[in-house]
N, CA and C atoms as an extended XYZ file, in Angstrom:
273
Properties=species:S:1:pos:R:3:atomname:S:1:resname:S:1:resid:I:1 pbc="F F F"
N       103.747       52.141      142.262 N   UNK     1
C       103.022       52.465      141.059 CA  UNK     1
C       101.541       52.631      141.350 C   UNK     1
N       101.012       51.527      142.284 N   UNK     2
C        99.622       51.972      142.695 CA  UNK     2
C        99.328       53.163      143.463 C   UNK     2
N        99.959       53.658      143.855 N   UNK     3
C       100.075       54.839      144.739 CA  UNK     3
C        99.603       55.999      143.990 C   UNK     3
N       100.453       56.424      142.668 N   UNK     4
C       100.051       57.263      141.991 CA  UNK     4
C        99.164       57.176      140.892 C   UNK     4
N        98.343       55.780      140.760 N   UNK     5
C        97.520       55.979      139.542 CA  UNK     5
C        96.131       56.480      140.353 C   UNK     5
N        95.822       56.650      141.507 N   UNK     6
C        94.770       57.373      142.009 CA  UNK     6
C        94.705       58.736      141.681 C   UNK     6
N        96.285       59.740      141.505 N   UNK     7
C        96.320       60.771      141.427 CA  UNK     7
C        96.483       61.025      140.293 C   UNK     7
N        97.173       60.391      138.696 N   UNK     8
C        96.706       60.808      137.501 CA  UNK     8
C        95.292       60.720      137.316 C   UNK     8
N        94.308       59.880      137.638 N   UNK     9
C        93.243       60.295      137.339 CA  UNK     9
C        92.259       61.076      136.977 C   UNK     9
N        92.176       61.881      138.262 N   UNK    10
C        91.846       63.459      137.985 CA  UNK    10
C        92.326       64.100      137.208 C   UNK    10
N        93.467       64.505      136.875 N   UNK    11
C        94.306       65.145      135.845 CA  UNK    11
C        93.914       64.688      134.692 C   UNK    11
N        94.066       63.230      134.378 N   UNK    12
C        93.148       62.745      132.982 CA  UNK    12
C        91.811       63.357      132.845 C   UNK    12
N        91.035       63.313      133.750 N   UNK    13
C        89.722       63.792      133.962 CA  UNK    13
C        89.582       65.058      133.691 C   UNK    13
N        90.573       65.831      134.098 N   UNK    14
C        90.512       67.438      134.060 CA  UNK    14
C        91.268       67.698      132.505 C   UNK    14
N        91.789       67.202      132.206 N   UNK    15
C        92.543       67.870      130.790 CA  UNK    15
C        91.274       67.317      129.697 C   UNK    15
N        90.367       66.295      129.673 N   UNK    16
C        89.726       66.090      128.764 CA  UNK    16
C        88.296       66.676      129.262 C   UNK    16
N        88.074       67.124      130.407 N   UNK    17
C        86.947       68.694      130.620 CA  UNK    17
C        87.298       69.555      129.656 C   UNK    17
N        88.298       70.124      129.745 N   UNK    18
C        89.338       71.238      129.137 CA  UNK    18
C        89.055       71.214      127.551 C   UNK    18
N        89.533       70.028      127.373 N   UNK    19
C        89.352       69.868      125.595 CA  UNK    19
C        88.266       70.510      125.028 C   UNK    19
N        86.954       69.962      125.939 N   UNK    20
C        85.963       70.220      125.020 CA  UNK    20
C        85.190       71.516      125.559 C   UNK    20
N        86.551       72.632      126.421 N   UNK    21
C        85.899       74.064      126.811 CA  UNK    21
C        86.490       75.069      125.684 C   UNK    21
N        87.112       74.416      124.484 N   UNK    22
C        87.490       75.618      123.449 CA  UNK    22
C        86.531       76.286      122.395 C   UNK    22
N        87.140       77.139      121.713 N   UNK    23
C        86.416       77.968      120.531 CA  UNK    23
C        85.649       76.681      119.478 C   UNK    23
N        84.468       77.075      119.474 N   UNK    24
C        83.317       76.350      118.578 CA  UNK    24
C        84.478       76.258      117.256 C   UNK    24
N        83.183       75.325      115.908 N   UNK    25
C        83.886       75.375      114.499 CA  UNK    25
C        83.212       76.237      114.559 C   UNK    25
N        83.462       76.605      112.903 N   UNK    26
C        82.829       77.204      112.216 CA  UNK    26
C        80.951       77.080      111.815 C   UNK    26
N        81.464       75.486      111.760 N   UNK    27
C        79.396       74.905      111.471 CA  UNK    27
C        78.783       75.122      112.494 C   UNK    27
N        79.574       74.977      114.097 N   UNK    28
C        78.252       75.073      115.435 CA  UNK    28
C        77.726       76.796      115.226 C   UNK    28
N        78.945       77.092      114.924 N   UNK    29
C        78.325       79.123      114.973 CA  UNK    29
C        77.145       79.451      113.918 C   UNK    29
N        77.284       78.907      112.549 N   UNK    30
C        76.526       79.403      111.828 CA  UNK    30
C        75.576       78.339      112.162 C   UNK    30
N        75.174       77.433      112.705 N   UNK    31
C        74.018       76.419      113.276 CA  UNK    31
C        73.300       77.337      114.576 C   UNK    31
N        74.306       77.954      115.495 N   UNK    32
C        73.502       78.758      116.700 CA  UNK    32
C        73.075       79.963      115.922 C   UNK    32
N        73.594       80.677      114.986 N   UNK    33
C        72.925       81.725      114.517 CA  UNK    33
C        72.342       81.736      113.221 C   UNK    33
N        71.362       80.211      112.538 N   UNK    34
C        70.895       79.956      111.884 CA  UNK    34
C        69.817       80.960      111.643 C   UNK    34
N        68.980       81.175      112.554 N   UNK    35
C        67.335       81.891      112.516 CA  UNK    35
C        67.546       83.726      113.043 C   UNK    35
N        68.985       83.921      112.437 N   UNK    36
C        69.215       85.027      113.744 CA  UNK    36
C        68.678       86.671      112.259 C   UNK    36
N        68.260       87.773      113.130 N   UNK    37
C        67.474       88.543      112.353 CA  UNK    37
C        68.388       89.908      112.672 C   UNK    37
N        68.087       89.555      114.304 N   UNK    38
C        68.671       90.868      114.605 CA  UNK    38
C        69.957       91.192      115.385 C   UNK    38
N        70.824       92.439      115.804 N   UNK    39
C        71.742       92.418      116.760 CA  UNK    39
C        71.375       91.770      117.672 C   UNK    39
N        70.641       91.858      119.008 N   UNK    40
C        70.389       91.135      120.088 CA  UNK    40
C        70.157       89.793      119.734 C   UNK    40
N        69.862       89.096      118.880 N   UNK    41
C        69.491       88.011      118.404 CA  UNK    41
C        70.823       87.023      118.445 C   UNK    41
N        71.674       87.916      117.675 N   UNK    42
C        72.990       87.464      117.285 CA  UNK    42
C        73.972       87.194      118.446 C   UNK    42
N        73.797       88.788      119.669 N   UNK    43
C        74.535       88.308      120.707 CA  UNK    43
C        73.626       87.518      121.435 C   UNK    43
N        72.800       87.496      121.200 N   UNK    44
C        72.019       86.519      122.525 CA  UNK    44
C        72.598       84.663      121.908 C   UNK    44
N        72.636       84.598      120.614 N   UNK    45
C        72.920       83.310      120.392 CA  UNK    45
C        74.504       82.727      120.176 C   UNK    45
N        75.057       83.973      120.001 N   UNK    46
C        77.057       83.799      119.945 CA  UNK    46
C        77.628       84.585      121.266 C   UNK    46
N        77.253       85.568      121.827 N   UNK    47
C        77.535       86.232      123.213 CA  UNK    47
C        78.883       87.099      122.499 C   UNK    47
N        79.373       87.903      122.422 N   UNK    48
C        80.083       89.319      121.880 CA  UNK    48
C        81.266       88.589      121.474 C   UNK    48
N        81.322       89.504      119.655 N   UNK    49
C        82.313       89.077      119.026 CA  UNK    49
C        83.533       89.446      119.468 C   UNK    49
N        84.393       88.375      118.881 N   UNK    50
C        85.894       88.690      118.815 CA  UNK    50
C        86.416       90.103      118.216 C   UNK    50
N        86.122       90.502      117.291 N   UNK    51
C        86.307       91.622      116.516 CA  UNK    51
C        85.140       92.422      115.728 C   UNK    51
N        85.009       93.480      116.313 N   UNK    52
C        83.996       94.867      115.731 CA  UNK    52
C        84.819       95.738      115.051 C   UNK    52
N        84.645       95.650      113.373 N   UNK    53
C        84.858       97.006      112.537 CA  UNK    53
C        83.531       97.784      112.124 C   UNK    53
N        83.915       98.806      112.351 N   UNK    54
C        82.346       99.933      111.828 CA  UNK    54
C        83.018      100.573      110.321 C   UNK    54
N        81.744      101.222      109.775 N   UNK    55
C        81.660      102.124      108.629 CA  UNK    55
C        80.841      102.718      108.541 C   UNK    55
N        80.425      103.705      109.218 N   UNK    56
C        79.104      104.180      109.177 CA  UNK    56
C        78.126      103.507      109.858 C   UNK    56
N        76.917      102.928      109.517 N   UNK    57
C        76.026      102.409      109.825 CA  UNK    57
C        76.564      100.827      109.697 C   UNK    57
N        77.189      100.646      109.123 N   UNK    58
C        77.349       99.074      109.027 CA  UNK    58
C        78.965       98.659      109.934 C   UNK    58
N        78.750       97.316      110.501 N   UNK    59
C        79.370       96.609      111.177 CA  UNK    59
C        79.778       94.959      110.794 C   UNK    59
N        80.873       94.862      110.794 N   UNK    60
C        81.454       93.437      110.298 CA  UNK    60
C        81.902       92.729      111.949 C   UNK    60
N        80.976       92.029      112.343 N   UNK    61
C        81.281       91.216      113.492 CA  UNK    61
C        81.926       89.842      113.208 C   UNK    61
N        83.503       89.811      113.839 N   UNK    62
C        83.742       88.495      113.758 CA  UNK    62
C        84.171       87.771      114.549 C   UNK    62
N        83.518       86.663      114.873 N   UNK    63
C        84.032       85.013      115.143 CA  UNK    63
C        84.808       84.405      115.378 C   UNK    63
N        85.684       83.845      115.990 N   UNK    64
C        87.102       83.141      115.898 CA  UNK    64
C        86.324       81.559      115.972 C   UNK    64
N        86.681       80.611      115.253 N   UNK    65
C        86.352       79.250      115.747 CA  UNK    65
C        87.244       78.610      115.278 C   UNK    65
N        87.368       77.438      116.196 N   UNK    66
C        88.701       76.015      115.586 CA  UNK    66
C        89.891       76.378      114.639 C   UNK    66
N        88.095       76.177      113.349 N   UNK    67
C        88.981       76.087      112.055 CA  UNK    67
C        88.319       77.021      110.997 C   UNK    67
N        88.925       78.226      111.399 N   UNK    68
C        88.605       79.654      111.011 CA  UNK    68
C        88.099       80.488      111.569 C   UNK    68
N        86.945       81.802      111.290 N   UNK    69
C        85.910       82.415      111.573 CA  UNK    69
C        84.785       82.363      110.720 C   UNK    69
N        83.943       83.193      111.460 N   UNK    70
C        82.511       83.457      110.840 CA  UNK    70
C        82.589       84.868      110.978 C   UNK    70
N        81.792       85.580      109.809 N   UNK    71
C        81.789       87.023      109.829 CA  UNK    71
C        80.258       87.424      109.519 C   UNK    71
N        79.796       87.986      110.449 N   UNK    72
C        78.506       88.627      110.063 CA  UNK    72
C        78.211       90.771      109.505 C   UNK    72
N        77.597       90.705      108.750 N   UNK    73
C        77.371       91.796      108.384 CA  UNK    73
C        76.101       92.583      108.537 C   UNK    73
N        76.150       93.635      109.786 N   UNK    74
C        75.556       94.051      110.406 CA  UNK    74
C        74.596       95.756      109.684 C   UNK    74
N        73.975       95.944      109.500 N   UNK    75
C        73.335       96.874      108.514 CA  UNK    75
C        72.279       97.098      109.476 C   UNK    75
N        72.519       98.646      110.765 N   UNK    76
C        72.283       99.461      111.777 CA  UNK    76
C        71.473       98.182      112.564 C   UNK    76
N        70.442       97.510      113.073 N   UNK    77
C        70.494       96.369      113.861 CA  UNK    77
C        69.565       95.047      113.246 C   UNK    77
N        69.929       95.236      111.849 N   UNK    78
C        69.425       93.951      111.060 CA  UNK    78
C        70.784       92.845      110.512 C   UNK    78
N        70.614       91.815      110.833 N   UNK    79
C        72.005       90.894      110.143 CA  UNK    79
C        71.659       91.138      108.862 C   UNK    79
N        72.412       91.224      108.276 N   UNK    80
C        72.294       91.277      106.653 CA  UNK    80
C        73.369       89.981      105.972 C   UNK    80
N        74.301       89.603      106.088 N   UNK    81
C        75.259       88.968      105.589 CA  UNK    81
C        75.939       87.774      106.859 C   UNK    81
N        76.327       86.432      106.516 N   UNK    82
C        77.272       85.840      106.624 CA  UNK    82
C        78.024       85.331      106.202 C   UNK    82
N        79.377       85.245      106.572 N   UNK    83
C        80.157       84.132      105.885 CA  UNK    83
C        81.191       83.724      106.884 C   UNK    83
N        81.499       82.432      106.265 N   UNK    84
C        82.941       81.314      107.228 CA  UNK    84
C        84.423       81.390      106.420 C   UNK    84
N        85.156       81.938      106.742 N   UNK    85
C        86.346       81.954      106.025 CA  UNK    85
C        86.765       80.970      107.044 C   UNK    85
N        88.269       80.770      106.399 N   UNK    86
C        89.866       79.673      106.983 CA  UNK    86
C        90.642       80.543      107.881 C   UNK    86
N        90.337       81.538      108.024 N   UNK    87
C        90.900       82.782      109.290 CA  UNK    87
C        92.361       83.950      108.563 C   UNK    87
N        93.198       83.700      109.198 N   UNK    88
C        93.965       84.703      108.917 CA  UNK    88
C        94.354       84.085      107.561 C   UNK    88
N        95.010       84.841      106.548 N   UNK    89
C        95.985       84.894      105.274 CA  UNK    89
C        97.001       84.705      106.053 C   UNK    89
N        98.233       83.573      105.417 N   UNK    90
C        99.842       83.616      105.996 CA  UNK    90
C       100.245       84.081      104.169 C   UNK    90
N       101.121       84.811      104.155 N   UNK    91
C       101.490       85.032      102.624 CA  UNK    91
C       103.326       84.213      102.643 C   UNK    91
């Protein structure tokens, strides 16, 4: 038994690294892009969204985190809009 508790160790060690390498909440995203103005602003403080829809001049960038997303609304390279939804609809 002593033999192998040297070698779970690491493995304990490494799976709880792991834990805390996933997708942000919702509050750390809109906390890093609290002061944010512009496109570069936005990727410089979230680094490239999960999902880009266009319409013309405007762009809905979104977020994946934990427990939901964040969606920003992009109006040619000024943020104009955010919001945090619960993520997908299940119907």
């Amino acid at each position: 038994m002593s033999a192998r508790f040297p070698a779970i160790v690491p493995c304990i060690a490494l799976a709880l690294l792991l834990a805390g390498c996933g997708p942000s909440t919702k509050e750390d995203l809109l906390a890093k892009a609290k002061d944010v103005k512009t496109r570069v602003q936005l990727e410089k403080a979230l680094g490239k969204a999960d999902d880009v829809s266009k319409l013309g001049p405007v762009e809905k960038w979104t977020y994946k985190a934990k427990n939901g997303q964040v969606v920003f609304v992009l109006l040619g390279d000024t943020v104009t809009v955010e919001a945090a939804g619960a993520g997908d609809k299940k119907n």
